[in-house]
N, C-alpha and C positions, 0 to 999 in steps of 0.2 A: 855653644849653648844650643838644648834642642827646642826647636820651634816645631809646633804640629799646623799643617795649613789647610786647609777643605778648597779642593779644587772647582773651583766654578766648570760648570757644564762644560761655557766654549774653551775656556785654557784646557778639559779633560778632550774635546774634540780635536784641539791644534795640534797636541800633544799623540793623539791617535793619528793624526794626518805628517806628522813631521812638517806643521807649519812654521813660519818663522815670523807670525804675527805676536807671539808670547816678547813680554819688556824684557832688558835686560836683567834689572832687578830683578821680575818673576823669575827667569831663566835659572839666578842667582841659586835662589830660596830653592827652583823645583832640584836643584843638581846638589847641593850641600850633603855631605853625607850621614850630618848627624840631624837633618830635618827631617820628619814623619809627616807625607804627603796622605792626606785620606781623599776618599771619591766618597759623596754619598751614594746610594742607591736611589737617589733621587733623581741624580743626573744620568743614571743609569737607563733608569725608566721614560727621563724626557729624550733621551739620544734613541731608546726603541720606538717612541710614539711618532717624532716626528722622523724619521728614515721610515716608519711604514705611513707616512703622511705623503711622503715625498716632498717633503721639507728639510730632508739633509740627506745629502751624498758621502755615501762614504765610501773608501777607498779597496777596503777588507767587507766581505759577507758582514752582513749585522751581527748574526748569531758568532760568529770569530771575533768581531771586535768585543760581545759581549762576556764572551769569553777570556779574551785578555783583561780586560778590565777587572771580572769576575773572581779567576783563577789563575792569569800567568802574569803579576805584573807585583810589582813590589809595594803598588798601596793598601793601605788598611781601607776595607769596606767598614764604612758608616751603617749602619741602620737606621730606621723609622722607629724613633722611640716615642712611646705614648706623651713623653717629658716633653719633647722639642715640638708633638703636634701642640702639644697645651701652652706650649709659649707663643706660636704659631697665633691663637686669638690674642694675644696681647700684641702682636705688630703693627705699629699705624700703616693704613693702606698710601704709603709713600710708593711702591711697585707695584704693577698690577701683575706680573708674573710671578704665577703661583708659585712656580719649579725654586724660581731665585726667591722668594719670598722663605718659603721651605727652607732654604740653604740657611739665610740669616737666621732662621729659628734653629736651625740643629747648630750653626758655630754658635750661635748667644750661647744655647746652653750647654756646649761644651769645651766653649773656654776656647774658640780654635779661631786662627786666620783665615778671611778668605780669599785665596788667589783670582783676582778677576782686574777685566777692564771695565765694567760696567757700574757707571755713573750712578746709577739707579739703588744699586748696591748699597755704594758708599755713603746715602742720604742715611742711613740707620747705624742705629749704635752699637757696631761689631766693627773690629780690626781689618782691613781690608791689604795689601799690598799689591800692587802692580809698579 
């Protein structure tokens, strides 16, 4: 059966780092070959902001990693739909980060899992898996 899952920011970093902090479950879901793994452009944008913040280290050029994730890599880019900002004001301020905050408003509205280990997350009402 296919599952679609929206990759949380740090599982899209681990994943760019060949960390082996990701669950085995997650592992599971990310390697299945009939699951469609999506990235938003949201986690796109926070992996630019804070690597020019010098709050993340990355291993590849930025512009390279942005590029993989962009155009050489096998997930479906998400967009910023007007739909998921306007679900965005209906989220109780359970998180204060906007970036994951975002996330939960694009999976509510498009029906998707979210891959993460983040606690914070899972206080809302969207499918979570780790």
């Amino acid at each position: 059966m296919n599952h679609s899952f929206l990759l949380d920011t740090s599982v899209l970093i681990w994943i760019l780092e060949g960390s082996s902090r990701i669950s085995a479950r997650a592992t599971r879901a990310l390697f299945h070959p009939s699951n469609t793994l999506i990235v938003s452009v949201v986690s796109v944008w926070e992996i630019i902001l804070k690597h020019q913040a010098r709050k993340l280290e990355l291993s590849t050029p930025l512009g390279a990693a942005v590029d993989l994730i962009m155009h050489d890599s096998p997930w479906t880019i998400l967009p910023l739909s007007t739909d998921a900002l306007r679900r965005l004001t209906e989220l109780p301020l359970l998180h204060k980060d906007p970036f994951d905050r975002m996330l939960v408003a694009q999976a509510q509205h498009d029906g998707l899992t979210i891959i993460t280990p983040d606690v914070h997350i899972r206080k809302y009402s969207v499918p979570t898996l780790w």
